[in-house]
C-alpha positions in Angstrom: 24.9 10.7 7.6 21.4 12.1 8.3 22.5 14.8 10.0 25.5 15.6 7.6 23.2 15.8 4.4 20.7 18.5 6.9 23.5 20.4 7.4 24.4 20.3 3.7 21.1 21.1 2.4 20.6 24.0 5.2 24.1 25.6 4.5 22.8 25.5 0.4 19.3 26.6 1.5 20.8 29.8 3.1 23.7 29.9 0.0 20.5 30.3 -2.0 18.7 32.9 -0.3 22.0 34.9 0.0 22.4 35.1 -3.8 18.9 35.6 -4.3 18.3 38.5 -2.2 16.1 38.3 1.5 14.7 41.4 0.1 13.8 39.7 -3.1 12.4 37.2 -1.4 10.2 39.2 1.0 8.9 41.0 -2.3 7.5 37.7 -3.6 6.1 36.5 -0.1 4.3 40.3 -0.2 3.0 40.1 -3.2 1.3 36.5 -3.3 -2.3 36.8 -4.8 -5.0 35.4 -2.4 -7.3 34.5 -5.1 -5.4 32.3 -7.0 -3.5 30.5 -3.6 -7.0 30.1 -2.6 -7.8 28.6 -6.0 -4.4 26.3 -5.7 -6.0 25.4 -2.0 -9.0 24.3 -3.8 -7.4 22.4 -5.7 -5.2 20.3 -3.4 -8.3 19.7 -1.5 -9.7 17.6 -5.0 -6.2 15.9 -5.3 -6.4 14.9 -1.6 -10.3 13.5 -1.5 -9.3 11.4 -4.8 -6.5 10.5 -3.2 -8.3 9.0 -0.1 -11.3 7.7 -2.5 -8.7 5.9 -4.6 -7.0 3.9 -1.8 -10.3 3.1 0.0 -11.4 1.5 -3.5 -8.1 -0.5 -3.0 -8.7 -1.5 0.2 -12.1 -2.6 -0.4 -10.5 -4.9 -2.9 -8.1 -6.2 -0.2 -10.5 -6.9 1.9 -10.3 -4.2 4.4 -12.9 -1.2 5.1 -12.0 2.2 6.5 -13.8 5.4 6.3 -13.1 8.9 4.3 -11.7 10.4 7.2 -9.4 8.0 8.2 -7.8 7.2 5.2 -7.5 11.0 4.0 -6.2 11.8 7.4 -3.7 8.7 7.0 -2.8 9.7 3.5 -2.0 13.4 4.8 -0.1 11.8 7.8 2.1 10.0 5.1 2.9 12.9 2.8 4.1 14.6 5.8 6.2 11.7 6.9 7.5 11.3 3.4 8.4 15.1 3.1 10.2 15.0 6.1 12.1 11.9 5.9 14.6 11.0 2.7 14.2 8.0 0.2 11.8 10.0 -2.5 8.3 10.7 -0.4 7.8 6.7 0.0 8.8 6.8 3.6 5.0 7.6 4.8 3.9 4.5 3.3 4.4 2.2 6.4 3.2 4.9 8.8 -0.1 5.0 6.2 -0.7 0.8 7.1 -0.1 1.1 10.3 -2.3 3.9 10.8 -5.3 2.0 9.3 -3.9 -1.2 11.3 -3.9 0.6 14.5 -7.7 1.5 13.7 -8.9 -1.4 13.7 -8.2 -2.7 9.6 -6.5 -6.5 8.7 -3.2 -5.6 8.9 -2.6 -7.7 5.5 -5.5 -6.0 3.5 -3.7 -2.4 4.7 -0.5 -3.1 3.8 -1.2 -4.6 0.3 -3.5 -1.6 0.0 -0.7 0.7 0.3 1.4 -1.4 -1.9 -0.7 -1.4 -4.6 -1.8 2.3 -3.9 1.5 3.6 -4.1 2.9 1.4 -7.0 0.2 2.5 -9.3 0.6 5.8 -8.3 4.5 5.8 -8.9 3.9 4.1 -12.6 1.2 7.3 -13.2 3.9 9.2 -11.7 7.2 8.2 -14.3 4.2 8.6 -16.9 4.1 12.4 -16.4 7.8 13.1 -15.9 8.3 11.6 -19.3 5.6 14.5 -20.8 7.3 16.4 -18.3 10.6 16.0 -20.5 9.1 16.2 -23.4 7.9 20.0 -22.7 11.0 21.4 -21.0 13.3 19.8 -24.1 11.3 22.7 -26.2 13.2 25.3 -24.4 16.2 23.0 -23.5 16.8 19.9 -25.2 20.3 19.2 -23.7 19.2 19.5 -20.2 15.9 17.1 -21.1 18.4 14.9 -22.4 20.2 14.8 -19.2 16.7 13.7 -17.4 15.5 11.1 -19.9 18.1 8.3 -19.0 17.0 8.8 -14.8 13.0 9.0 -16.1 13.3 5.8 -18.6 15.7 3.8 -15.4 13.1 4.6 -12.8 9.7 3.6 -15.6 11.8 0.1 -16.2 12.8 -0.1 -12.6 9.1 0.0 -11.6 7.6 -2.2 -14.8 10.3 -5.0 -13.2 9.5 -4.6 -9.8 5.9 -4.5 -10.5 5.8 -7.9 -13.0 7.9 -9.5 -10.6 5.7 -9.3 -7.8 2.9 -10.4 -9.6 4.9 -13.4 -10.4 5.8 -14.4 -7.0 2.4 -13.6 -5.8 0.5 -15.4 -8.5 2.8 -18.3 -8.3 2.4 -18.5 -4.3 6.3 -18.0 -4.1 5.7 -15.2 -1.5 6.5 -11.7 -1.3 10.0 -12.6 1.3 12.4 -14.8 -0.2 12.8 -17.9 2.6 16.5 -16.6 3.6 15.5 -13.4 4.7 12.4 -14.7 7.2 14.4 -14.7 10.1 15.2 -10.9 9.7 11.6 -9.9 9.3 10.9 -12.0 12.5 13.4 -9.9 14.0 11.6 -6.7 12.7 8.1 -7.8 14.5 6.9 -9.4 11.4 5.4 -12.8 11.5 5.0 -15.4 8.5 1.1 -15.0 9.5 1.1 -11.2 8.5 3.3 -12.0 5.4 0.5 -14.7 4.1 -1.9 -12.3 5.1 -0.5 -9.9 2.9 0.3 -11.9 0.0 -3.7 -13.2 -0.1 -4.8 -9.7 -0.3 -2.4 -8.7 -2.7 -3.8 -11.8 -4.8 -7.3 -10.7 -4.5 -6.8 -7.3 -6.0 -4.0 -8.5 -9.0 -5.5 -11.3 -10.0 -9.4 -10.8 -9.2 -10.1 -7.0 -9.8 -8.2 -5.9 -12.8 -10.3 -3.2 -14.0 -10.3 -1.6 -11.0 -6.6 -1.8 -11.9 -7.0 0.1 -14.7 -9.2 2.4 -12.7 -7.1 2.8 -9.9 -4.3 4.3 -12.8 -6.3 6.1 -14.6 -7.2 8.0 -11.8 -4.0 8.2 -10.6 -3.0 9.7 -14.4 -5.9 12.5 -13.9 -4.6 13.7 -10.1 -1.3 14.4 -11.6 -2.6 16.2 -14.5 -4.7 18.4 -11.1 -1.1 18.8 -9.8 0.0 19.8 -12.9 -2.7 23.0 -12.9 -2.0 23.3 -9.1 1.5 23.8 -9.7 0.0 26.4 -12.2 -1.8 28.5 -9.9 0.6 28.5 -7.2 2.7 30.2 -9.7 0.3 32.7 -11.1 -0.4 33.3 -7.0 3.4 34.6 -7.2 2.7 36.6 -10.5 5.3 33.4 -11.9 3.9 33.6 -15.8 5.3 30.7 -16.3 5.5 29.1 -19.6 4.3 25.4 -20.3 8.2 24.2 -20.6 9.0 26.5 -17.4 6.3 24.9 -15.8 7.2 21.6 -16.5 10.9 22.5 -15.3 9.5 23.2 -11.8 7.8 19.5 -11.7 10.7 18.3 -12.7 13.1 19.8 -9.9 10.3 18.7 -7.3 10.7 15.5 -8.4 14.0 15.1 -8.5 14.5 17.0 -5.2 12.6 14.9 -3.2 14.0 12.1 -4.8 17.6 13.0 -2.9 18.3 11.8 0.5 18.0 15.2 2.7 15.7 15.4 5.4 13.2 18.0 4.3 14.5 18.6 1.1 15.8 21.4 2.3 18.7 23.0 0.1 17.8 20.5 -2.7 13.7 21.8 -3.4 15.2 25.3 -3.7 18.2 24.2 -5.8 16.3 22.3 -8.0 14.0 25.1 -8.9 16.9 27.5 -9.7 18.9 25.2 -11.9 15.9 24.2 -13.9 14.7 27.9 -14.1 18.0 29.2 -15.5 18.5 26.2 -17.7 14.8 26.9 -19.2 15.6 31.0 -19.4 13.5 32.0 -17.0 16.4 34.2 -14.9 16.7 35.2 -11.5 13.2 36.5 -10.6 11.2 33.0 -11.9 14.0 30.8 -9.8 13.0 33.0 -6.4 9.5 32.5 -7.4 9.4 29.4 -8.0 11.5 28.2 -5.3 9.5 29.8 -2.4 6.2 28.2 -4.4 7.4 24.6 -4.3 8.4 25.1 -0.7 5.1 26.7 0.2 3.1 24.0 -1.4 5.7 21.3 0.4 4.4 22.7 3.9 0.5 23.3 2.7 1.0 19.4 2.6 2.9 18.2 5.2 1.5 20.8 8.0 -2.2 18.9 8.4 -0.8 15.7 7.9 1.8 16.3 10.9 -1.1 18.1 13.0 -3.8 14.9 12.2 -1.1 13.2 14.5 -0.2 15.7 17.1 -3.6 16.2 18.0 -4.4 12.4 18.4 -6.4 12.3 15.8 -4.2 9.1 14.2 -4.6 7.2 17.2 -6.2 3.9 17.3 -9.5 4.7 18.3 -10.7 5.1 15.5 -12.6 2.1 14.6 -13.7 -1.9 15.9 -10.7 -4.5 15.8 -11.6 -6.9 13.4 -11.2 -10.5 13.1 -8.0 -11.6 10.8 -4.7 -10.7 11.5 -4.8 -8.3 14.6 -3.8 -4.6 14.5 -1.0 -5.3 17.6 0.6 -7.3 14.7 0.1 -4.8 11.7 1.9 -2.2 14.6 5.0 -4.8 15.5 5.3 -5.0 11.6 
């Protein structure tokens, strides 16, 4: 299946650039402006350090420690794992625990730091691609109408998921139901790294609520950064992009990544060119667009994937600590 949907997504990548021109293409690549990608550089480089100070403010709450440079370069490890793999950018997350496990954190405290990390961030994330909806229905309200229902699902889908952790956390039910034990044994997970888990995830719901609040807050102001990234990268192509133009490129992303092909290959450039016709934008803002959101995929994934090539995720990077070990945190 993996390899049919690459396939798929490669034979509608090269569909795409066929009908939009390699010459058209090679126009917009030529005529990038350095200022503003440097600015949209600058800018990713913010989103990245609060990133990596927002989790380590989690993990502190867990009960875990870990320095800047190993949780940014874990954090850029995962986005490129999650680019690269299906299942809507949340496949880095394991690879993100185990990276701080391997280093020497509680495997518990890491993985209910990613947890919560993420789950925040997903919940700031749905917040966003409602506004998101809101400004492309001003130049086209049917095809905003088509987005809402997925947007609303996915807001209620996390709200449930999210109270119902809390529940079973709070009430000491556990985060596993009993019946599916043996099959996490079976993955290299032990009862003893599930408690683990479960008491860190306690400390932070239950005993550090405002930094809660914090932790989404902040996670509402680096989306509203990758909102005016997204907004120099297209002035860097000479995109003028409208507000509801602009918002029709986050929504494709989003959407895109949210598909099962490997790379979002096909689907990232698709996306673009739908949204871009359905918001009026024609021919020349699809291209641009398109080639943006791909160039910004691979400014993200490409340190993450060299941080571990060069060695610099292994797990020297830090004293193990008492607790659950870091072998376990790897089995798991």
């Amino acid at each position: 299946m993996r390899a049919a949907l690459a396939i798929a997504g490669a034979a509608a990548f090269l569909w795409l650039v066929h009908r939009a021109g390699p010459a058209a293409i090679a126009d917009t690549l030529a005529n990038v402006d350095p200022r503003r990608l440097a600015l949209c550089i600058a800018i990713e480089a913010v989103i990245f350090t609060g990133y990596a100070i927002r989790w380590g403010w989690v993990l502190h709450a867990a009960g875990g420690h870990a320095s800047f440079g190993r949780l940014l370069g874990a954090r850029l490890a995962g986005v490129a794992a999650g680019a690269l793999t299906p299942g809507a950018k949340v496949g880095g997350e394991p690879l993100r625990a185990l990276l701080l496990a391997e280093a020497g954190v509680p495997a518990g405290p890491a993985i209910a730091s990613v947890i919560v990390d993420r789950g925040l961030e997903l919940l700031a994330n749905v917040a966003f691609a409602g506004g998101y909806c809101a400004l492309f229905a001003l130049r086209d309200a049917a095809g905003a109408r088509r987005v809402v229902p997925v947007v609303i699902a996915s807001g209620l889908a996390l709200t449930a998921a999210a109270l119902v952790l809390r529940d079973r956390v709070g009430r000491g039910a556990g985060l596993v139901p009993e019946r599916f034990l043996p099959a996490l044994e079976r993955l290299g997970g032990t009862k003893e790294l599930l408690a683990s888990t479960e008491d860190s995830l306690r400390a932070i719901l239950f005993g550090r609520r405002r930094l809660l609040i914090g932790v989404l807050v902040t996670a509402l102001a680096l989306n509203a950064l990758v909102f005016a990234e997204y907004a120099a990268l297209l002035a860097a192509f000479d995109a003028r992009a409208t507000l509801p133009e602009l918002a029709g490129v986050l929504l494709g992303v989003g959407i895109a990544h949210a598909l099962p092909v490997p790379g979002s290959i096909g689907a990232l450039e698709g996306a673009q060119a739908a949204f871009a016709r359905a918001a009026g934008g024609g021919a020349a803002l699809a291209v641009k667009a398109a080639t943006a959101a791909r160039l910004r995929d691979l400014l993200w994934t490409t340190p993450g994937m060299l941080w571990l090539v060069t060695g610099a995720g292994g797990g020297s990077g830090g004293p193990r600590r008492s607790g659950t070990t870091a072998g376990e945190g790897a089995d798991a």
